[in-house]
C-alpha positions as CSV (number, residue, x, y, z in Angstrom):
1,X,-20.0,9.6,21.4
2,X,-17.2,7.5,22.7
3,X,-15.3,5.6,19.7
4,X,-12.3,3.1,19.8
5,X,-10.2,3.1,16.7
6,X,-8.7,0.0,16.3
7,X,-5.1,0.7,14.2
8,X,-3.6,3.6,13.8
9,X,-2.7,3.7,9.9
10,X,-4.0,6.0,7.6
11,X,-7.5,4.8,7.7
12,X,-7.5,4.8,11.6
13,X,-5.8,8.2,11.6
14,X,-8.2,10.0,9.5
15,X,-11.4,8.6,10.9
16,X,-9.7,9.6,14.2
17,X,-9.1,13.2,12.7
18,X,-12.5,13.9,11.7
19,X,-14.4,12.8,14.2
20,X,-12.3,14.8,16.9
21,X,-13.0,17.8,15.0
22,X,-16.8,16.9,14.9
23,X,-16.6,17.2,19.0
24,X,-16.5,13.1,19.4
25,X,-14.5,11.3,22.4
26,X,-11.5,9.3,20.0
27,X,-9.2,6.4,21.5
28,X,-7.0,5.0,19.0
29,X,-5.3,1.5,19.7
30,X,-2.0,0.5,18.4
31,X,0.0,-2.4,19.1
32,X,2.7,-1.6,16.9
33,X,5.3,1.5,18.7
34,X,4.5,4.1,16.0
35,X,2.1,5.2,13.5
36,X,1.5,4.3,9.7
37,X,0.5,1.1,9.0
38,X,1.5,-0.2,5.7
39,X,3.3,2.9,5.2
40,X,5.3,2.5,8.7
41,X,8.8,3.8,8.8
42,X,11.9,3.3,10.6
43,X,14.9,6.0,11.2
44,X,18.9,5.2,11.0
45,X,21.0,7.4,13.7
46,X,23.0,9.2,10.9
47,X,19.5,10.0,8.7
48,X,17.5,13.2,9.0
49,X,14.3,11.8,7.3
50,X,12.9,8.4,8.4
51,X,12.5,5.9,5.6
52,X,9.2,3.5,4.8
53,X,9.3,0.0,5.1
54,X,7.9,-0.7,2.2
55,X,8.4,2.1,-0.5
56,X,5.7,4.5,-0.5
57,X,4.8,8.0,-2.6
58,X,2.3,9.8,-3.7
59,X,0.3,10.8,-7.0
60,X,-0.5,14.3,-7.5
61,X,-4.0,13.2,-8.6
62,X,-4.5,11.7,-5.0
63,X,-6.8,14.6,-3.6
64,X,-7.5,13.2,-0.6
65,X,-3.9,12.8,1.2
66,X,-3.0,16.3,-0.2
67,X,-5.6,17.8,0.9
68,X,-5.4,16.5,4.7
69,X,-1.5,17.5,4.5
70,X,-2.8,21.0,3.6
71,X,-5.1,21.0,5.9
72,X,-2.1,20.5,8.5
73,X,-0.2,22.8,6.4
74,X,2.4,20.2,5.8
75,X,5.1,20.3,3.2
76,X,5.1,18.3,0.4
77,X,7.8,17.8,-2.0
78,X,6.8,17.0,-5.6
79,X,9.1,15.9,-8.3
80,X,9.0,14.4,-11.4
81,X,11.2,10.9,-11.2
82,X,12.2,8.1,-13.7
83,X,10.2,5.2,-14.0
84,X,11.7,2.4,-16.5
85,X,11.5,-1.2,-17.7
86,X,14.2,-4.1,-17.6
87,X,13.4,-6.3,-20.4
88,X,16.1,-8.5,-22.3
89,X,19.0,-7.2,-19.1
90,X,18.6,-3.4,-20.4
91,X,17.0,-0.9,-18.8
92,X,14.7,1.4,-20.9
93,X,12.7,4.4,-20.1
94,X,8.8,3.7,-20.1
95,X,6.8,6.5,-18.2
96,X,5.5,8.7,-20.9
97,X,3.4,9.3,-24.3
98,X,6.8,9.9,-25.8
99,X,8.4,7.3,-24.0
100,X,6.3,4.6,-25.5
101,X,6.2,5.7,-28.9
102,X,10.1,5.3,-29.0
103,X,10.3,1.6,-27.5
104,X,12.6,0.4,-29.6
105,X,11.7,-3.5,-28.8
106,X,8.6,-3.4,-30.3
107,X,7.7,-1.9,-34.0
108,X,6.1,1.1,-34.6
109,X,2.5,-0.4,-35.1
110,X,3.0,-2.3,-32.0
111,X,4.0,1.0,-30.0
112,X,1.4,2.7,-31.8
113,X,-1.2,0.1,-30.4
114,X,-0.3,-0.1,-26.9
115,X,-0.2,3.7,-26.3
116,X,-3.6,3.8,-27.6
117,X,-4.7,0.9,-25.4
118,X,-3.0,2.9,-22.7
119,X,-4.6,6.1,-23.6
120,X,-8.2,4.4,-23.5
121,X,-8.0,3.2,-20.4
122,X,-6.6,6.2,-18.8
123,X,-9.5,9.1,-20.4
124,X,-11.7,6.0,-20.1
125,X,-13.9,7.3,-16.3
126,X,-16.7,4.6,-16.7
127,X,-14.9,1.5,-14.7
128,X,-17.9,-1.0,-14.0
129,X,-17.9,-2.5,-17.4
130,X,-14.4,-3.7,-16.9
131,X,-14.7,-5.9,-13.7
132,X,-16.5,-8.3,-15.9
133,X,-13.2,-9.0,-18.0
134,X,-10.1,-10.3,-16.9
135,X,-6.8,-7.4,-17.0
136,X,-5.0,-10.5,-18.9
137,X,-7.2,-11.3,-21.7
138,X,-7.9,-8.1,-22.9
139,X,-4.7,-7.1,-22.6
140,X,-3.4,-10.1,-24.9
141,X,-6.2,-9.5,-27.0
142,X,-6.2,-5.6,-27.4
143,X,-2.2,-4.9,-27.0
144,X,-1.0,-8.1,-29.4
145,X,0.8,-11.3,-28.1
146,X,4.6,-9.8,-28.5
147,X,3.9,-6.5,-25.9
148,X,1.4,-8.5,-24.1
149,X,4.4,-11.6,-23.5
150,X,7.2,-9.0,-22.9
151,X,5.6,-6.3,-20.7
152,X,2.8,-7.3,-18.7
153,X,2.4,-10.8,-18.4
154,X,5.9,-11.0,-16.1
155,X,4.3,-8.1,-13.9
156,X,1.2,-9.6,-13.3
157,X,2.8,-13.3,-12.9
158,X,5.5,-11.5,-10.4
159,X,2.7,-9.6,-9.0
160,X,0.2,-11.8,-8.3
161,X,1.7,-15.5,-8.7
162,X,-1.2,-18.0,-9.0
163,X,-3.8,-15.4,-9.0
164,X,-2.5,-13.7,-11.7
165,X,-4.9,-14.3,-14.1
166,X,-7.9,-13.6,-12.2
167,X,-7.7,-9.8,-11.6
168,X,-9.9,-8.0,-13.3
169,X,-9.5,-5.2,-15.6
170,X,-10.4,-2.6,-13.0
171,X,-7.3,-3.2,-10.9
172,X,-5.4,-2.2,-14.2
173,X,-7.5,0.5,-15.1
174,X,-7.3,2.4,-11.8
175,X,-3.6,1.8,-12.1
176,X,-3.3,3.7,-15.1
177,X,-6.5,6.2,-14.5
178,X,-4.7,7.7,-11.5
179,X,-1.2,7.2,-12.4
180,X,0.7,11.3,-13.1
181,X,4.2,11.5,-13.9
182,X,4.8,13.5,-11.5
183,X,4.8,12.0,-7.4
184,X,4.5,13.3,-4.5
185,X,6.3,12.7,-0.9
186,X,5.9,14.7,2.8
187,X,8.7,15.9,4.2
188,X,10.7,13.9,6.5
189,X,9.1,10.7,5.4
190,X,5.8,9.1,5.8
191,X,6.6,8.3,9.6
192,X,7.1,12.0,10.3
193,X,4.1,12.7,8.9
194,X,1.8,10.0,10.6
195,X,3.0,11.2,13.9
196,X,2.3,14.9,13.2
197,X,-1.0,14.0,12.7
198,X,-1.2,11.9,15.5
199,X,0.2,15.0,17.2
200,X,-2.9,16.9,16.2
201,X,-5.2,14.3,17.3
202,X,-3.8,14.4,20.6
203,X,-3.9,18.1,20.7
204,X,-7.6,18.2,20.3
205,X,-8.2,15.8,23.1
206,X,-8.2,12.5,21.2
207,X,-5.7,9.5,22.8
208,X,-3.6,7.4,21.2
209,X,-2.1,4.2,22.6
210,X,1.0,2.3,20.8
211,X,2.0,-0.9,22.1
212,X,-1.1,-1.5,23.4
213,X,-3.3,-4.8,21.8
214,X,-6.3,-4.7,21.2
215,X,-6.8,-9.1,21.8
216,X,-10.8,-9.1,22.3
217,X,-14.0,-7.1,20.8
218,X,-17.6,-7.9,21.8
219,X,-20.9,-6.4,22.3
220,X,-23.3,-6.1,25.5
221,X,-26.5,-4.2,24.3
222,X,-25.6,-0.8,23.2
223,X,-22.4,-1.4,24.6
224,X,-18.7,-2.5,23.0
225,X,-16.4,-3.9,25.0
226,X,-12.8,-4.3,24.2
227,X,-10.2,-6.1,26.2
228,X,-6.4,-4.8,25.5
229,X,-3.0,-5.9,26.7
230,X,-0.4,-3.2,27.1
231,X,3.7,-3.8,26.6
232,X,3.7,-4.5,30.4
233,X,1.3,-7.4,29.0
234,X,-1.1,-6.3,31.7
235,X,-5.3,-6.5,30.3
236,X,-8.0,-4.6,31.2
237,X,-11.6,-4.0,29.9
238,X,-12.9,-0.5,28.4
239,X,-16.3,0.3,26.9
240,X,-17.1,2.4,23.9
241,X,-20.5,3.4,22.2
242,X,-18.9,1.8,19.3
243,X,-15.9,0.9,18.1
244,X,-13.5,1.1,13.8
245,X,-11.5,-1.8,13.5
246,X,-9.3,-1.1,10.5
247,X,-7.5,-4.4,10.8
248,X,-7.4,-6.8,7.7
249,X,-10.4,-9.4,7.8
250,X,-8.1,-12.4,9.5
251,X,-7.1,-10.5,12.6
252,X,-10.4,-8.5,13.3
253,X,-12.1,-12.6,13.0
254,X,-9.3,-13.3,15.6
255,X,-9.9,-10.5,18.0
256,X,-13.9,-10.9,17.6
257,X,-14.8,-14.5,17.8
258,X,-18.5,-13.7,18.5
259,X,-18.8,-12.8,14.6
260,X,-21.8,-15.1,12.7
261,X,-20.1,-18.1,10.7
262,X,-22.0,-16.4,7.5
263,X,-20.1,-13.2,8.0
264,X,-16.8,-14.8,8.3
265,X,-17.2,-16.8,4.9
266,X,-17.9,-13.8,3.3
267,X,-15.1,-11.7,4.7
268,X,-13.0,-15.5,3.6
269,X,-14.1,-15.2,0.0
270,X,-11.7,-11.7,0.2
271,X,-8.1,-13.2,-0.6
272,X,-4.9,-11.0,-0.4
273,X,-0.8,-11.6,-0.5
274,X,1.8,-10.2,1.5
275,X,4.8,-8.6,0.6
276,X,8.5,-8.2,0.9
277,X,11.0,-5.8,1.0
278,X,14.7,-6.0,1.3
279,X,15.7,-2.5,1.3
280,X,19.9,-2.1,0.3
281,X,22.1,0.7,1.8
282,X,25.0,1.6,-0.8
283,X,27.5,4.1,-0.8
284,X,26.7,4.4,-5.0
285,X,23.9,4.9,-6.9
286,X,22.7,1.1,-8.0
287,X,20.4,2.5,-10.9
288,X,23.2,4.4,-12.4
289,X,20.9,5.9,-15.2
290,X,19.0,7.6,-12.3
291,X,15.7,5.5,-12.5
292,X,13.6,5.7,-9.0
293,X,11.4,3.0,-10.4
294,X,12.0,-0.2,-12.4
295,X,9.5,-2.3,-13.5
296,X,11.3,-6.2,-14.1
297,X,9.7,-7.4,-17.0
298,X,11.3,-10.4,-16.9
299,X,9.8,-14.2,-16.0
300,X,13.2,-15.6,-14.2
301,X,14.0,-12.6,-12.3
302,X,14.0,-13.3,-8.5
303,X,12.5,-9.3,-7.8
304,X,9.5,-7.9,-8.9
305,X,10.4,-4.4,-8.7
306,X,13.5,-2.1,-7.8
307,X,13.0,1.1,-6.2
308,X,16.1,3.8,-5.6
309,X,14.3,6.1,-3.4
310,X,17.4,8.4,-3.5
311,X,16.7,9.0,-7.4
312,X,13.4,10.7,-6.2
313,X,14.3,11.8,-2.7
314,X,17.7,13.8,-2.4
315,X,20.4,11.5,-0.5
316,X,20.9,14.0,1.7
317,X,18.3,13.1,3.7
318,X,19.9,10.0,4.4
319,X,23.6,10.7,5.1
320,X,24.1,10.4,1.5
321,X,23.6,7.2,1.3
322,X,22.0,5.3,-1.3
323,X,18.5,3.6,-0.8
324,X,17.5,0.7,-2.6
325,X,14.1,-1.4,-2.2
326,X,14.1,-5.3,-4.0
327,X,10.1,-5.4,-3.9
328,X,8.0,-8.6,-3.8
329,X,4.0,-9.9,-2.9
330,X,4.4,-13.2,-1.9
331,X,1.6,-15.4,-0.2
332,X,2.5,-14.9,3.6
333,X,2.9,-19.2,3.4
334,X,5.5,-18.6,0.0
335,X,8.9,-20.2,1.4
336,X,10.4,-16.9,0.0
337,X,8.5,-14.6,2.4
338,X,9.7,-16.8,5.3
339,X,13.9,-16.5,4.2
340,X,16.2,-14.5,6.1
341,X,17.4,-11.2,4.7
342,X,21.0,-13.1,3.8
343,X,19.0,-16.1,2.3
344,X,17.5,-13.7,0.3
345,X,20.2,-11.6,-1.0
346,X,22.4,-14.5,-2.1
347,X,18.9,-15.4,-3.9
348,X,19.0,-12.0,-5.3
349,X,22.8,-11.6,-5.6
350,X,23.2,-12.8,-9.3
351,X,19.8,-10.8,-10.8
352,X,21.4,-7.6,-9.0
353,X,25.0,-7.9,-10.9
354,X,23.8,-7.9,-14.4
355,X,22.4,-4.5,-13.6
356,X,25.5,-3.4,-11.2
357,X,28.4,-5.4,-10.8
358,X,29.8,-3.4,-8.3
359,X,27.2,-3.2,-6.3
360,X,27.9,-5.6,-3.1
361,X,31.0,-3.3,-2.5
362,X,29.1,-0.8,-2.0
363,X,27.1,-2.3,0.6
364,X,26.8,-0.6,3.9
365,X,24.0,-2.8,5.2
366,X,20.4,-4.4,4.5
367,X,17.5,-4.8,6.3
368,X,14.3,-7.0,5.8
369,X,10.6,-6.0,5.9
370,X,7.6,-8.4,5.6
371,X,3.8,-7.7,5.8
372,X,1.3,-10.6,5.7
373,X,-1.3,-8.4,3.7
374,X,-0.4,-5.6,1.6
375,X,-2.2,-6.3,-1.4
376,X,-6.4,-7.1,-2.2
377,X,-7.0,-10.0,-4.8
378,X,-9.0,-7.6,-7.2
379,X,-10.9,-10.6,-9.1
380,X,-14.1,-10.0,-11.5
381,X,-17.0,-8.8,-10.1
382,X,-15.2,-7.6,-6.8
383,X,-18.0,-4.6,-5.8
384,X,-20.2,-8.1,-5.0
385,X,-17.9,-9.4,-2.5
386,X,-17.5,-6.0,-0.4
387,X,-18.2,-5.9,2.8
388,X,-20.2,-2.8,4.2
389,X,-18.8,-0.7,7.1
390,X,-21.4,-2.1,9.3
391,X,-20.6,-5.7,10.6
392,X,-23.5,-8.0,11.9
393,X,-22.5,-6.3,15.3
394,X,-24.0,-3.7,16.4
395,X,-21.8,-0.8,16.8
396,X,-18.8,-2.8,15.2
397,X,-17.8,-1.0,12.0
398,X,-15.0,-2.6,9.4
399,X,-12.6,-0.1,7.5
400,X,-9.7,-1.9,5.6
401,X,-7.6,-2.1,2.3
402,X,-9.8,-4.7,0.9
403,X,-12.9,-2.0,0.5
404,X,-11.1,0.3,-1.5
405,X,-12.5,-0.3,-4.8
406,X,-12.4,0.4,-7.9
407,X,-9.0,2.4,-6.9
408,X,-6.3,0.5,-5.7
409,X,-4.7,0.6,-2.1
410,X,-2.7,3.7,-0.8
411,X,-2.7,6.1,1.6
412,X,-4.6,8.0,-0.3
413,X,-7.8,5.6,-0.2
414,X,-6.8,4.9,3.4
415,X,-7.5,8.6,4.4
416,X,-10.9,8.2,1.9
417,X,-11.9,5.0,3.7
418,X,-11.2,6.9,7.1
419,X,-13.2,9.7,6.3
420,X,-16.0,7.4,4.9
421,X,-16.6,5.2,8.0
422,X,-15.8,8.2,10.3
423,X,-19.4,9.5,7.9
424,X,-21.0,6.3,8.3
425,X,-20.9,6.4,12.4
426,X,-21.9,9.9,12.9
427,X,-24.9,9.3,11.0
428,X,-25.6,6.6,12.7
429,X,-25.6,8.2,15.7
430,X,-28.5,10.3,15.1
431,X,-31.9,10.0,16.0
């Protein structure tokens, strides 16, 4: 078969992989200038390693990403970083057993309860009954109103704003399921190792296209026609036998306008956010206890999260320098997701000295990433709402973030969901 791959993130990647290697004619369609996706990255002149836009790593549990990079025998570092809490302007070590059995802000009983709330959910493999309850709820109810108020509820509220109490206890329970202490991370950076995988697709006779848009998708009989508009903004038609769009639900509705109005309402029903990330280069460490990840617990805080990605990759890398994400999801229409980077760090400015003081003369420089979708709306009953692969037409398959389910979004699931749809059109090619 001919097949056009619409995206080239990890999802487009890995359907493109497998079916090459299955003897099927791949063209993969890009309209960004590199590889990744969500997990894109960008490179510095004075770095070795390129660096994500928005901070990515692996788990070890995550078979299906590992298994791909050893398939490619690609290196993969894995360490075991820091992962903390800021609650009450002090930072305390949270990523362990041991770790929440010494909590000293809550008492023993309440420690005692939340690790074995925490310990259910994680040897716990049956997830269906959960997406009837809401994460909220029986976390208030089952972990007691003072860890409940000081831990979680500021995550999920800085997580998921207005829809915070709506996710269902799934989401949390894959969060914790799958969570190891120790992470993993390819060498030279999730760019690097998109493109050595594009590299391979290439080498076995599969194209890829970057800069090149993908603006219209139809069907003629057997037939799918595409219309795409290279960086010379020239257009021209191409037909395939059938065609992955791994686009999220809004822009493969705006590149298919044929779609039934039923379809589209259902896709609709799917809500997501977006996120932000304004990533700091320091000449110091900013998390001087050597935390990678810090988990704000707190309801006025500006930032959701801060990642050092040099307390879990070696500075090195990165001409010593020290890397810093200030994470948020935001609704793509939030008046914070449509600030300026400066806008935003003078919003950030007085949340960031009560952990560092010093930190703004250590700034070398900043730069701000946005994406319009990085994160599902997991509410109850979510496997209902899925869409299938197979769209009303025929020969148009769907593959995106928003059927990964019950495990949250990653690469990981991107290179699942690849794999997946890549199954799904070879056997419907058969007779």
């Amino acid at each position: 078969m001919n097949i056009a791959i619409i995206g080239a993130g990890f999802t487009g990647l890995s359907a493109a992989h497998k079916l090459i290697k299955l003897g099927h004619k791949v063209t993969v369609f890009e309209r960004d200038s590199f590889p990744g996706g969500l997990a894109l990255g960008f490179k510095e002149k004075e770095w070795k390693w390129s660096l994500e836009k928005h901070y990515h790593h692996w788990f070890t549990s995550d078979r299906h990403i590992l298994r791909l990079a050893n398939e490619l025998d690609y290196d993969v570092i894995i360490k075991r970083p820091k992962t903390s809490v800021y609650v009450d302007s002090v930072l305390y070590q949270l990523d362990s057993p041991g770790s929440v059995l010494a909590f000293p802000k809550l008492s023993f009983s309440q420690r005692v309860r939340m690790a074995m709330v925490l310990a259910f959910l994680k040897f716990n493999p049956v997830w269906k009954p959960f997406e009837k309850i809401k994460a909220t709820q029986f976390l208030l109810f089952f972990m007691g109103e003072k860890a409940y108020k000081m831990l979680w509820e500021p995550l999920f509220t800085s997580k998921f704003g207005d829809y915070s109490r709506d996710i269902s206890l799934t989401w949390f329970w894959s969060r914790i399921r799958n969570r190891t202490p120790s992470l993993a991370y390819p060498k030279g950076g999730f760019l690097d190792f998109s493109n050595f995988l594009t590299k391979k697709i290439v080498e076995n006779k599969g194209e890829v296209f970057f800069e090149t848009e993908v603006i219209n998708l139809s069907t003629r009989k057997n037939t799918v026609i595409l219309q795409v508009k290279d960086k010379s903004s020239s257009v021209k038609t191409v037909d395939f036998d059938c065609a992955i769009v791994t686009l999220p639900s809004f822009l493969f509705q705006k590149i298919c306008p044929t779609l039934p109005q039923g379809y589209k309402n259902k896709l609709n029903r799917l809500k997501g956010i977006g996120a932000t990330n304004l990533v700091l280069r320091l000449k110091k460490p900013f998390l001087t206890d050597g935390t990678y990840w810090l988990n704000v617990c707190d309801n006025n805080s500006p930032v959701m999260a801060v990642v050092e990605h040099t307390n879990f990759m070696n500075k090195t890398f990165y001409n010593n320098e020290n890397i810093v994400y200030l994470g948020n999801y935001l609704p793509a229409t939030h008046p914070k997701f449509n600030m300026e980077a400066s806008d935003l760090l003078k919003l950030y400015d007085p949340f960031l000295k009560k952990i560092n003081p010093d930190y703004r003369r250590n700034l070398i420089k900043y730069h701000l990433f946005k994406a319009p979708f990085a994160q599902s709306i997991v509410s109850l009953n979510y496997s209902k709402l899925i869409p299938p692969f197979e769209t009303p037409l025929k020969n148009i398959y769907l593959a995106n973030i928003q059927q990964v389910y019950p495990w949250d979004r990653g690469t990981n699931y991107a290179v699942e969901l690849g794999e997946k749809v890549a199954d799904i059109v070879i056997n419907a090619s058969k007779p």
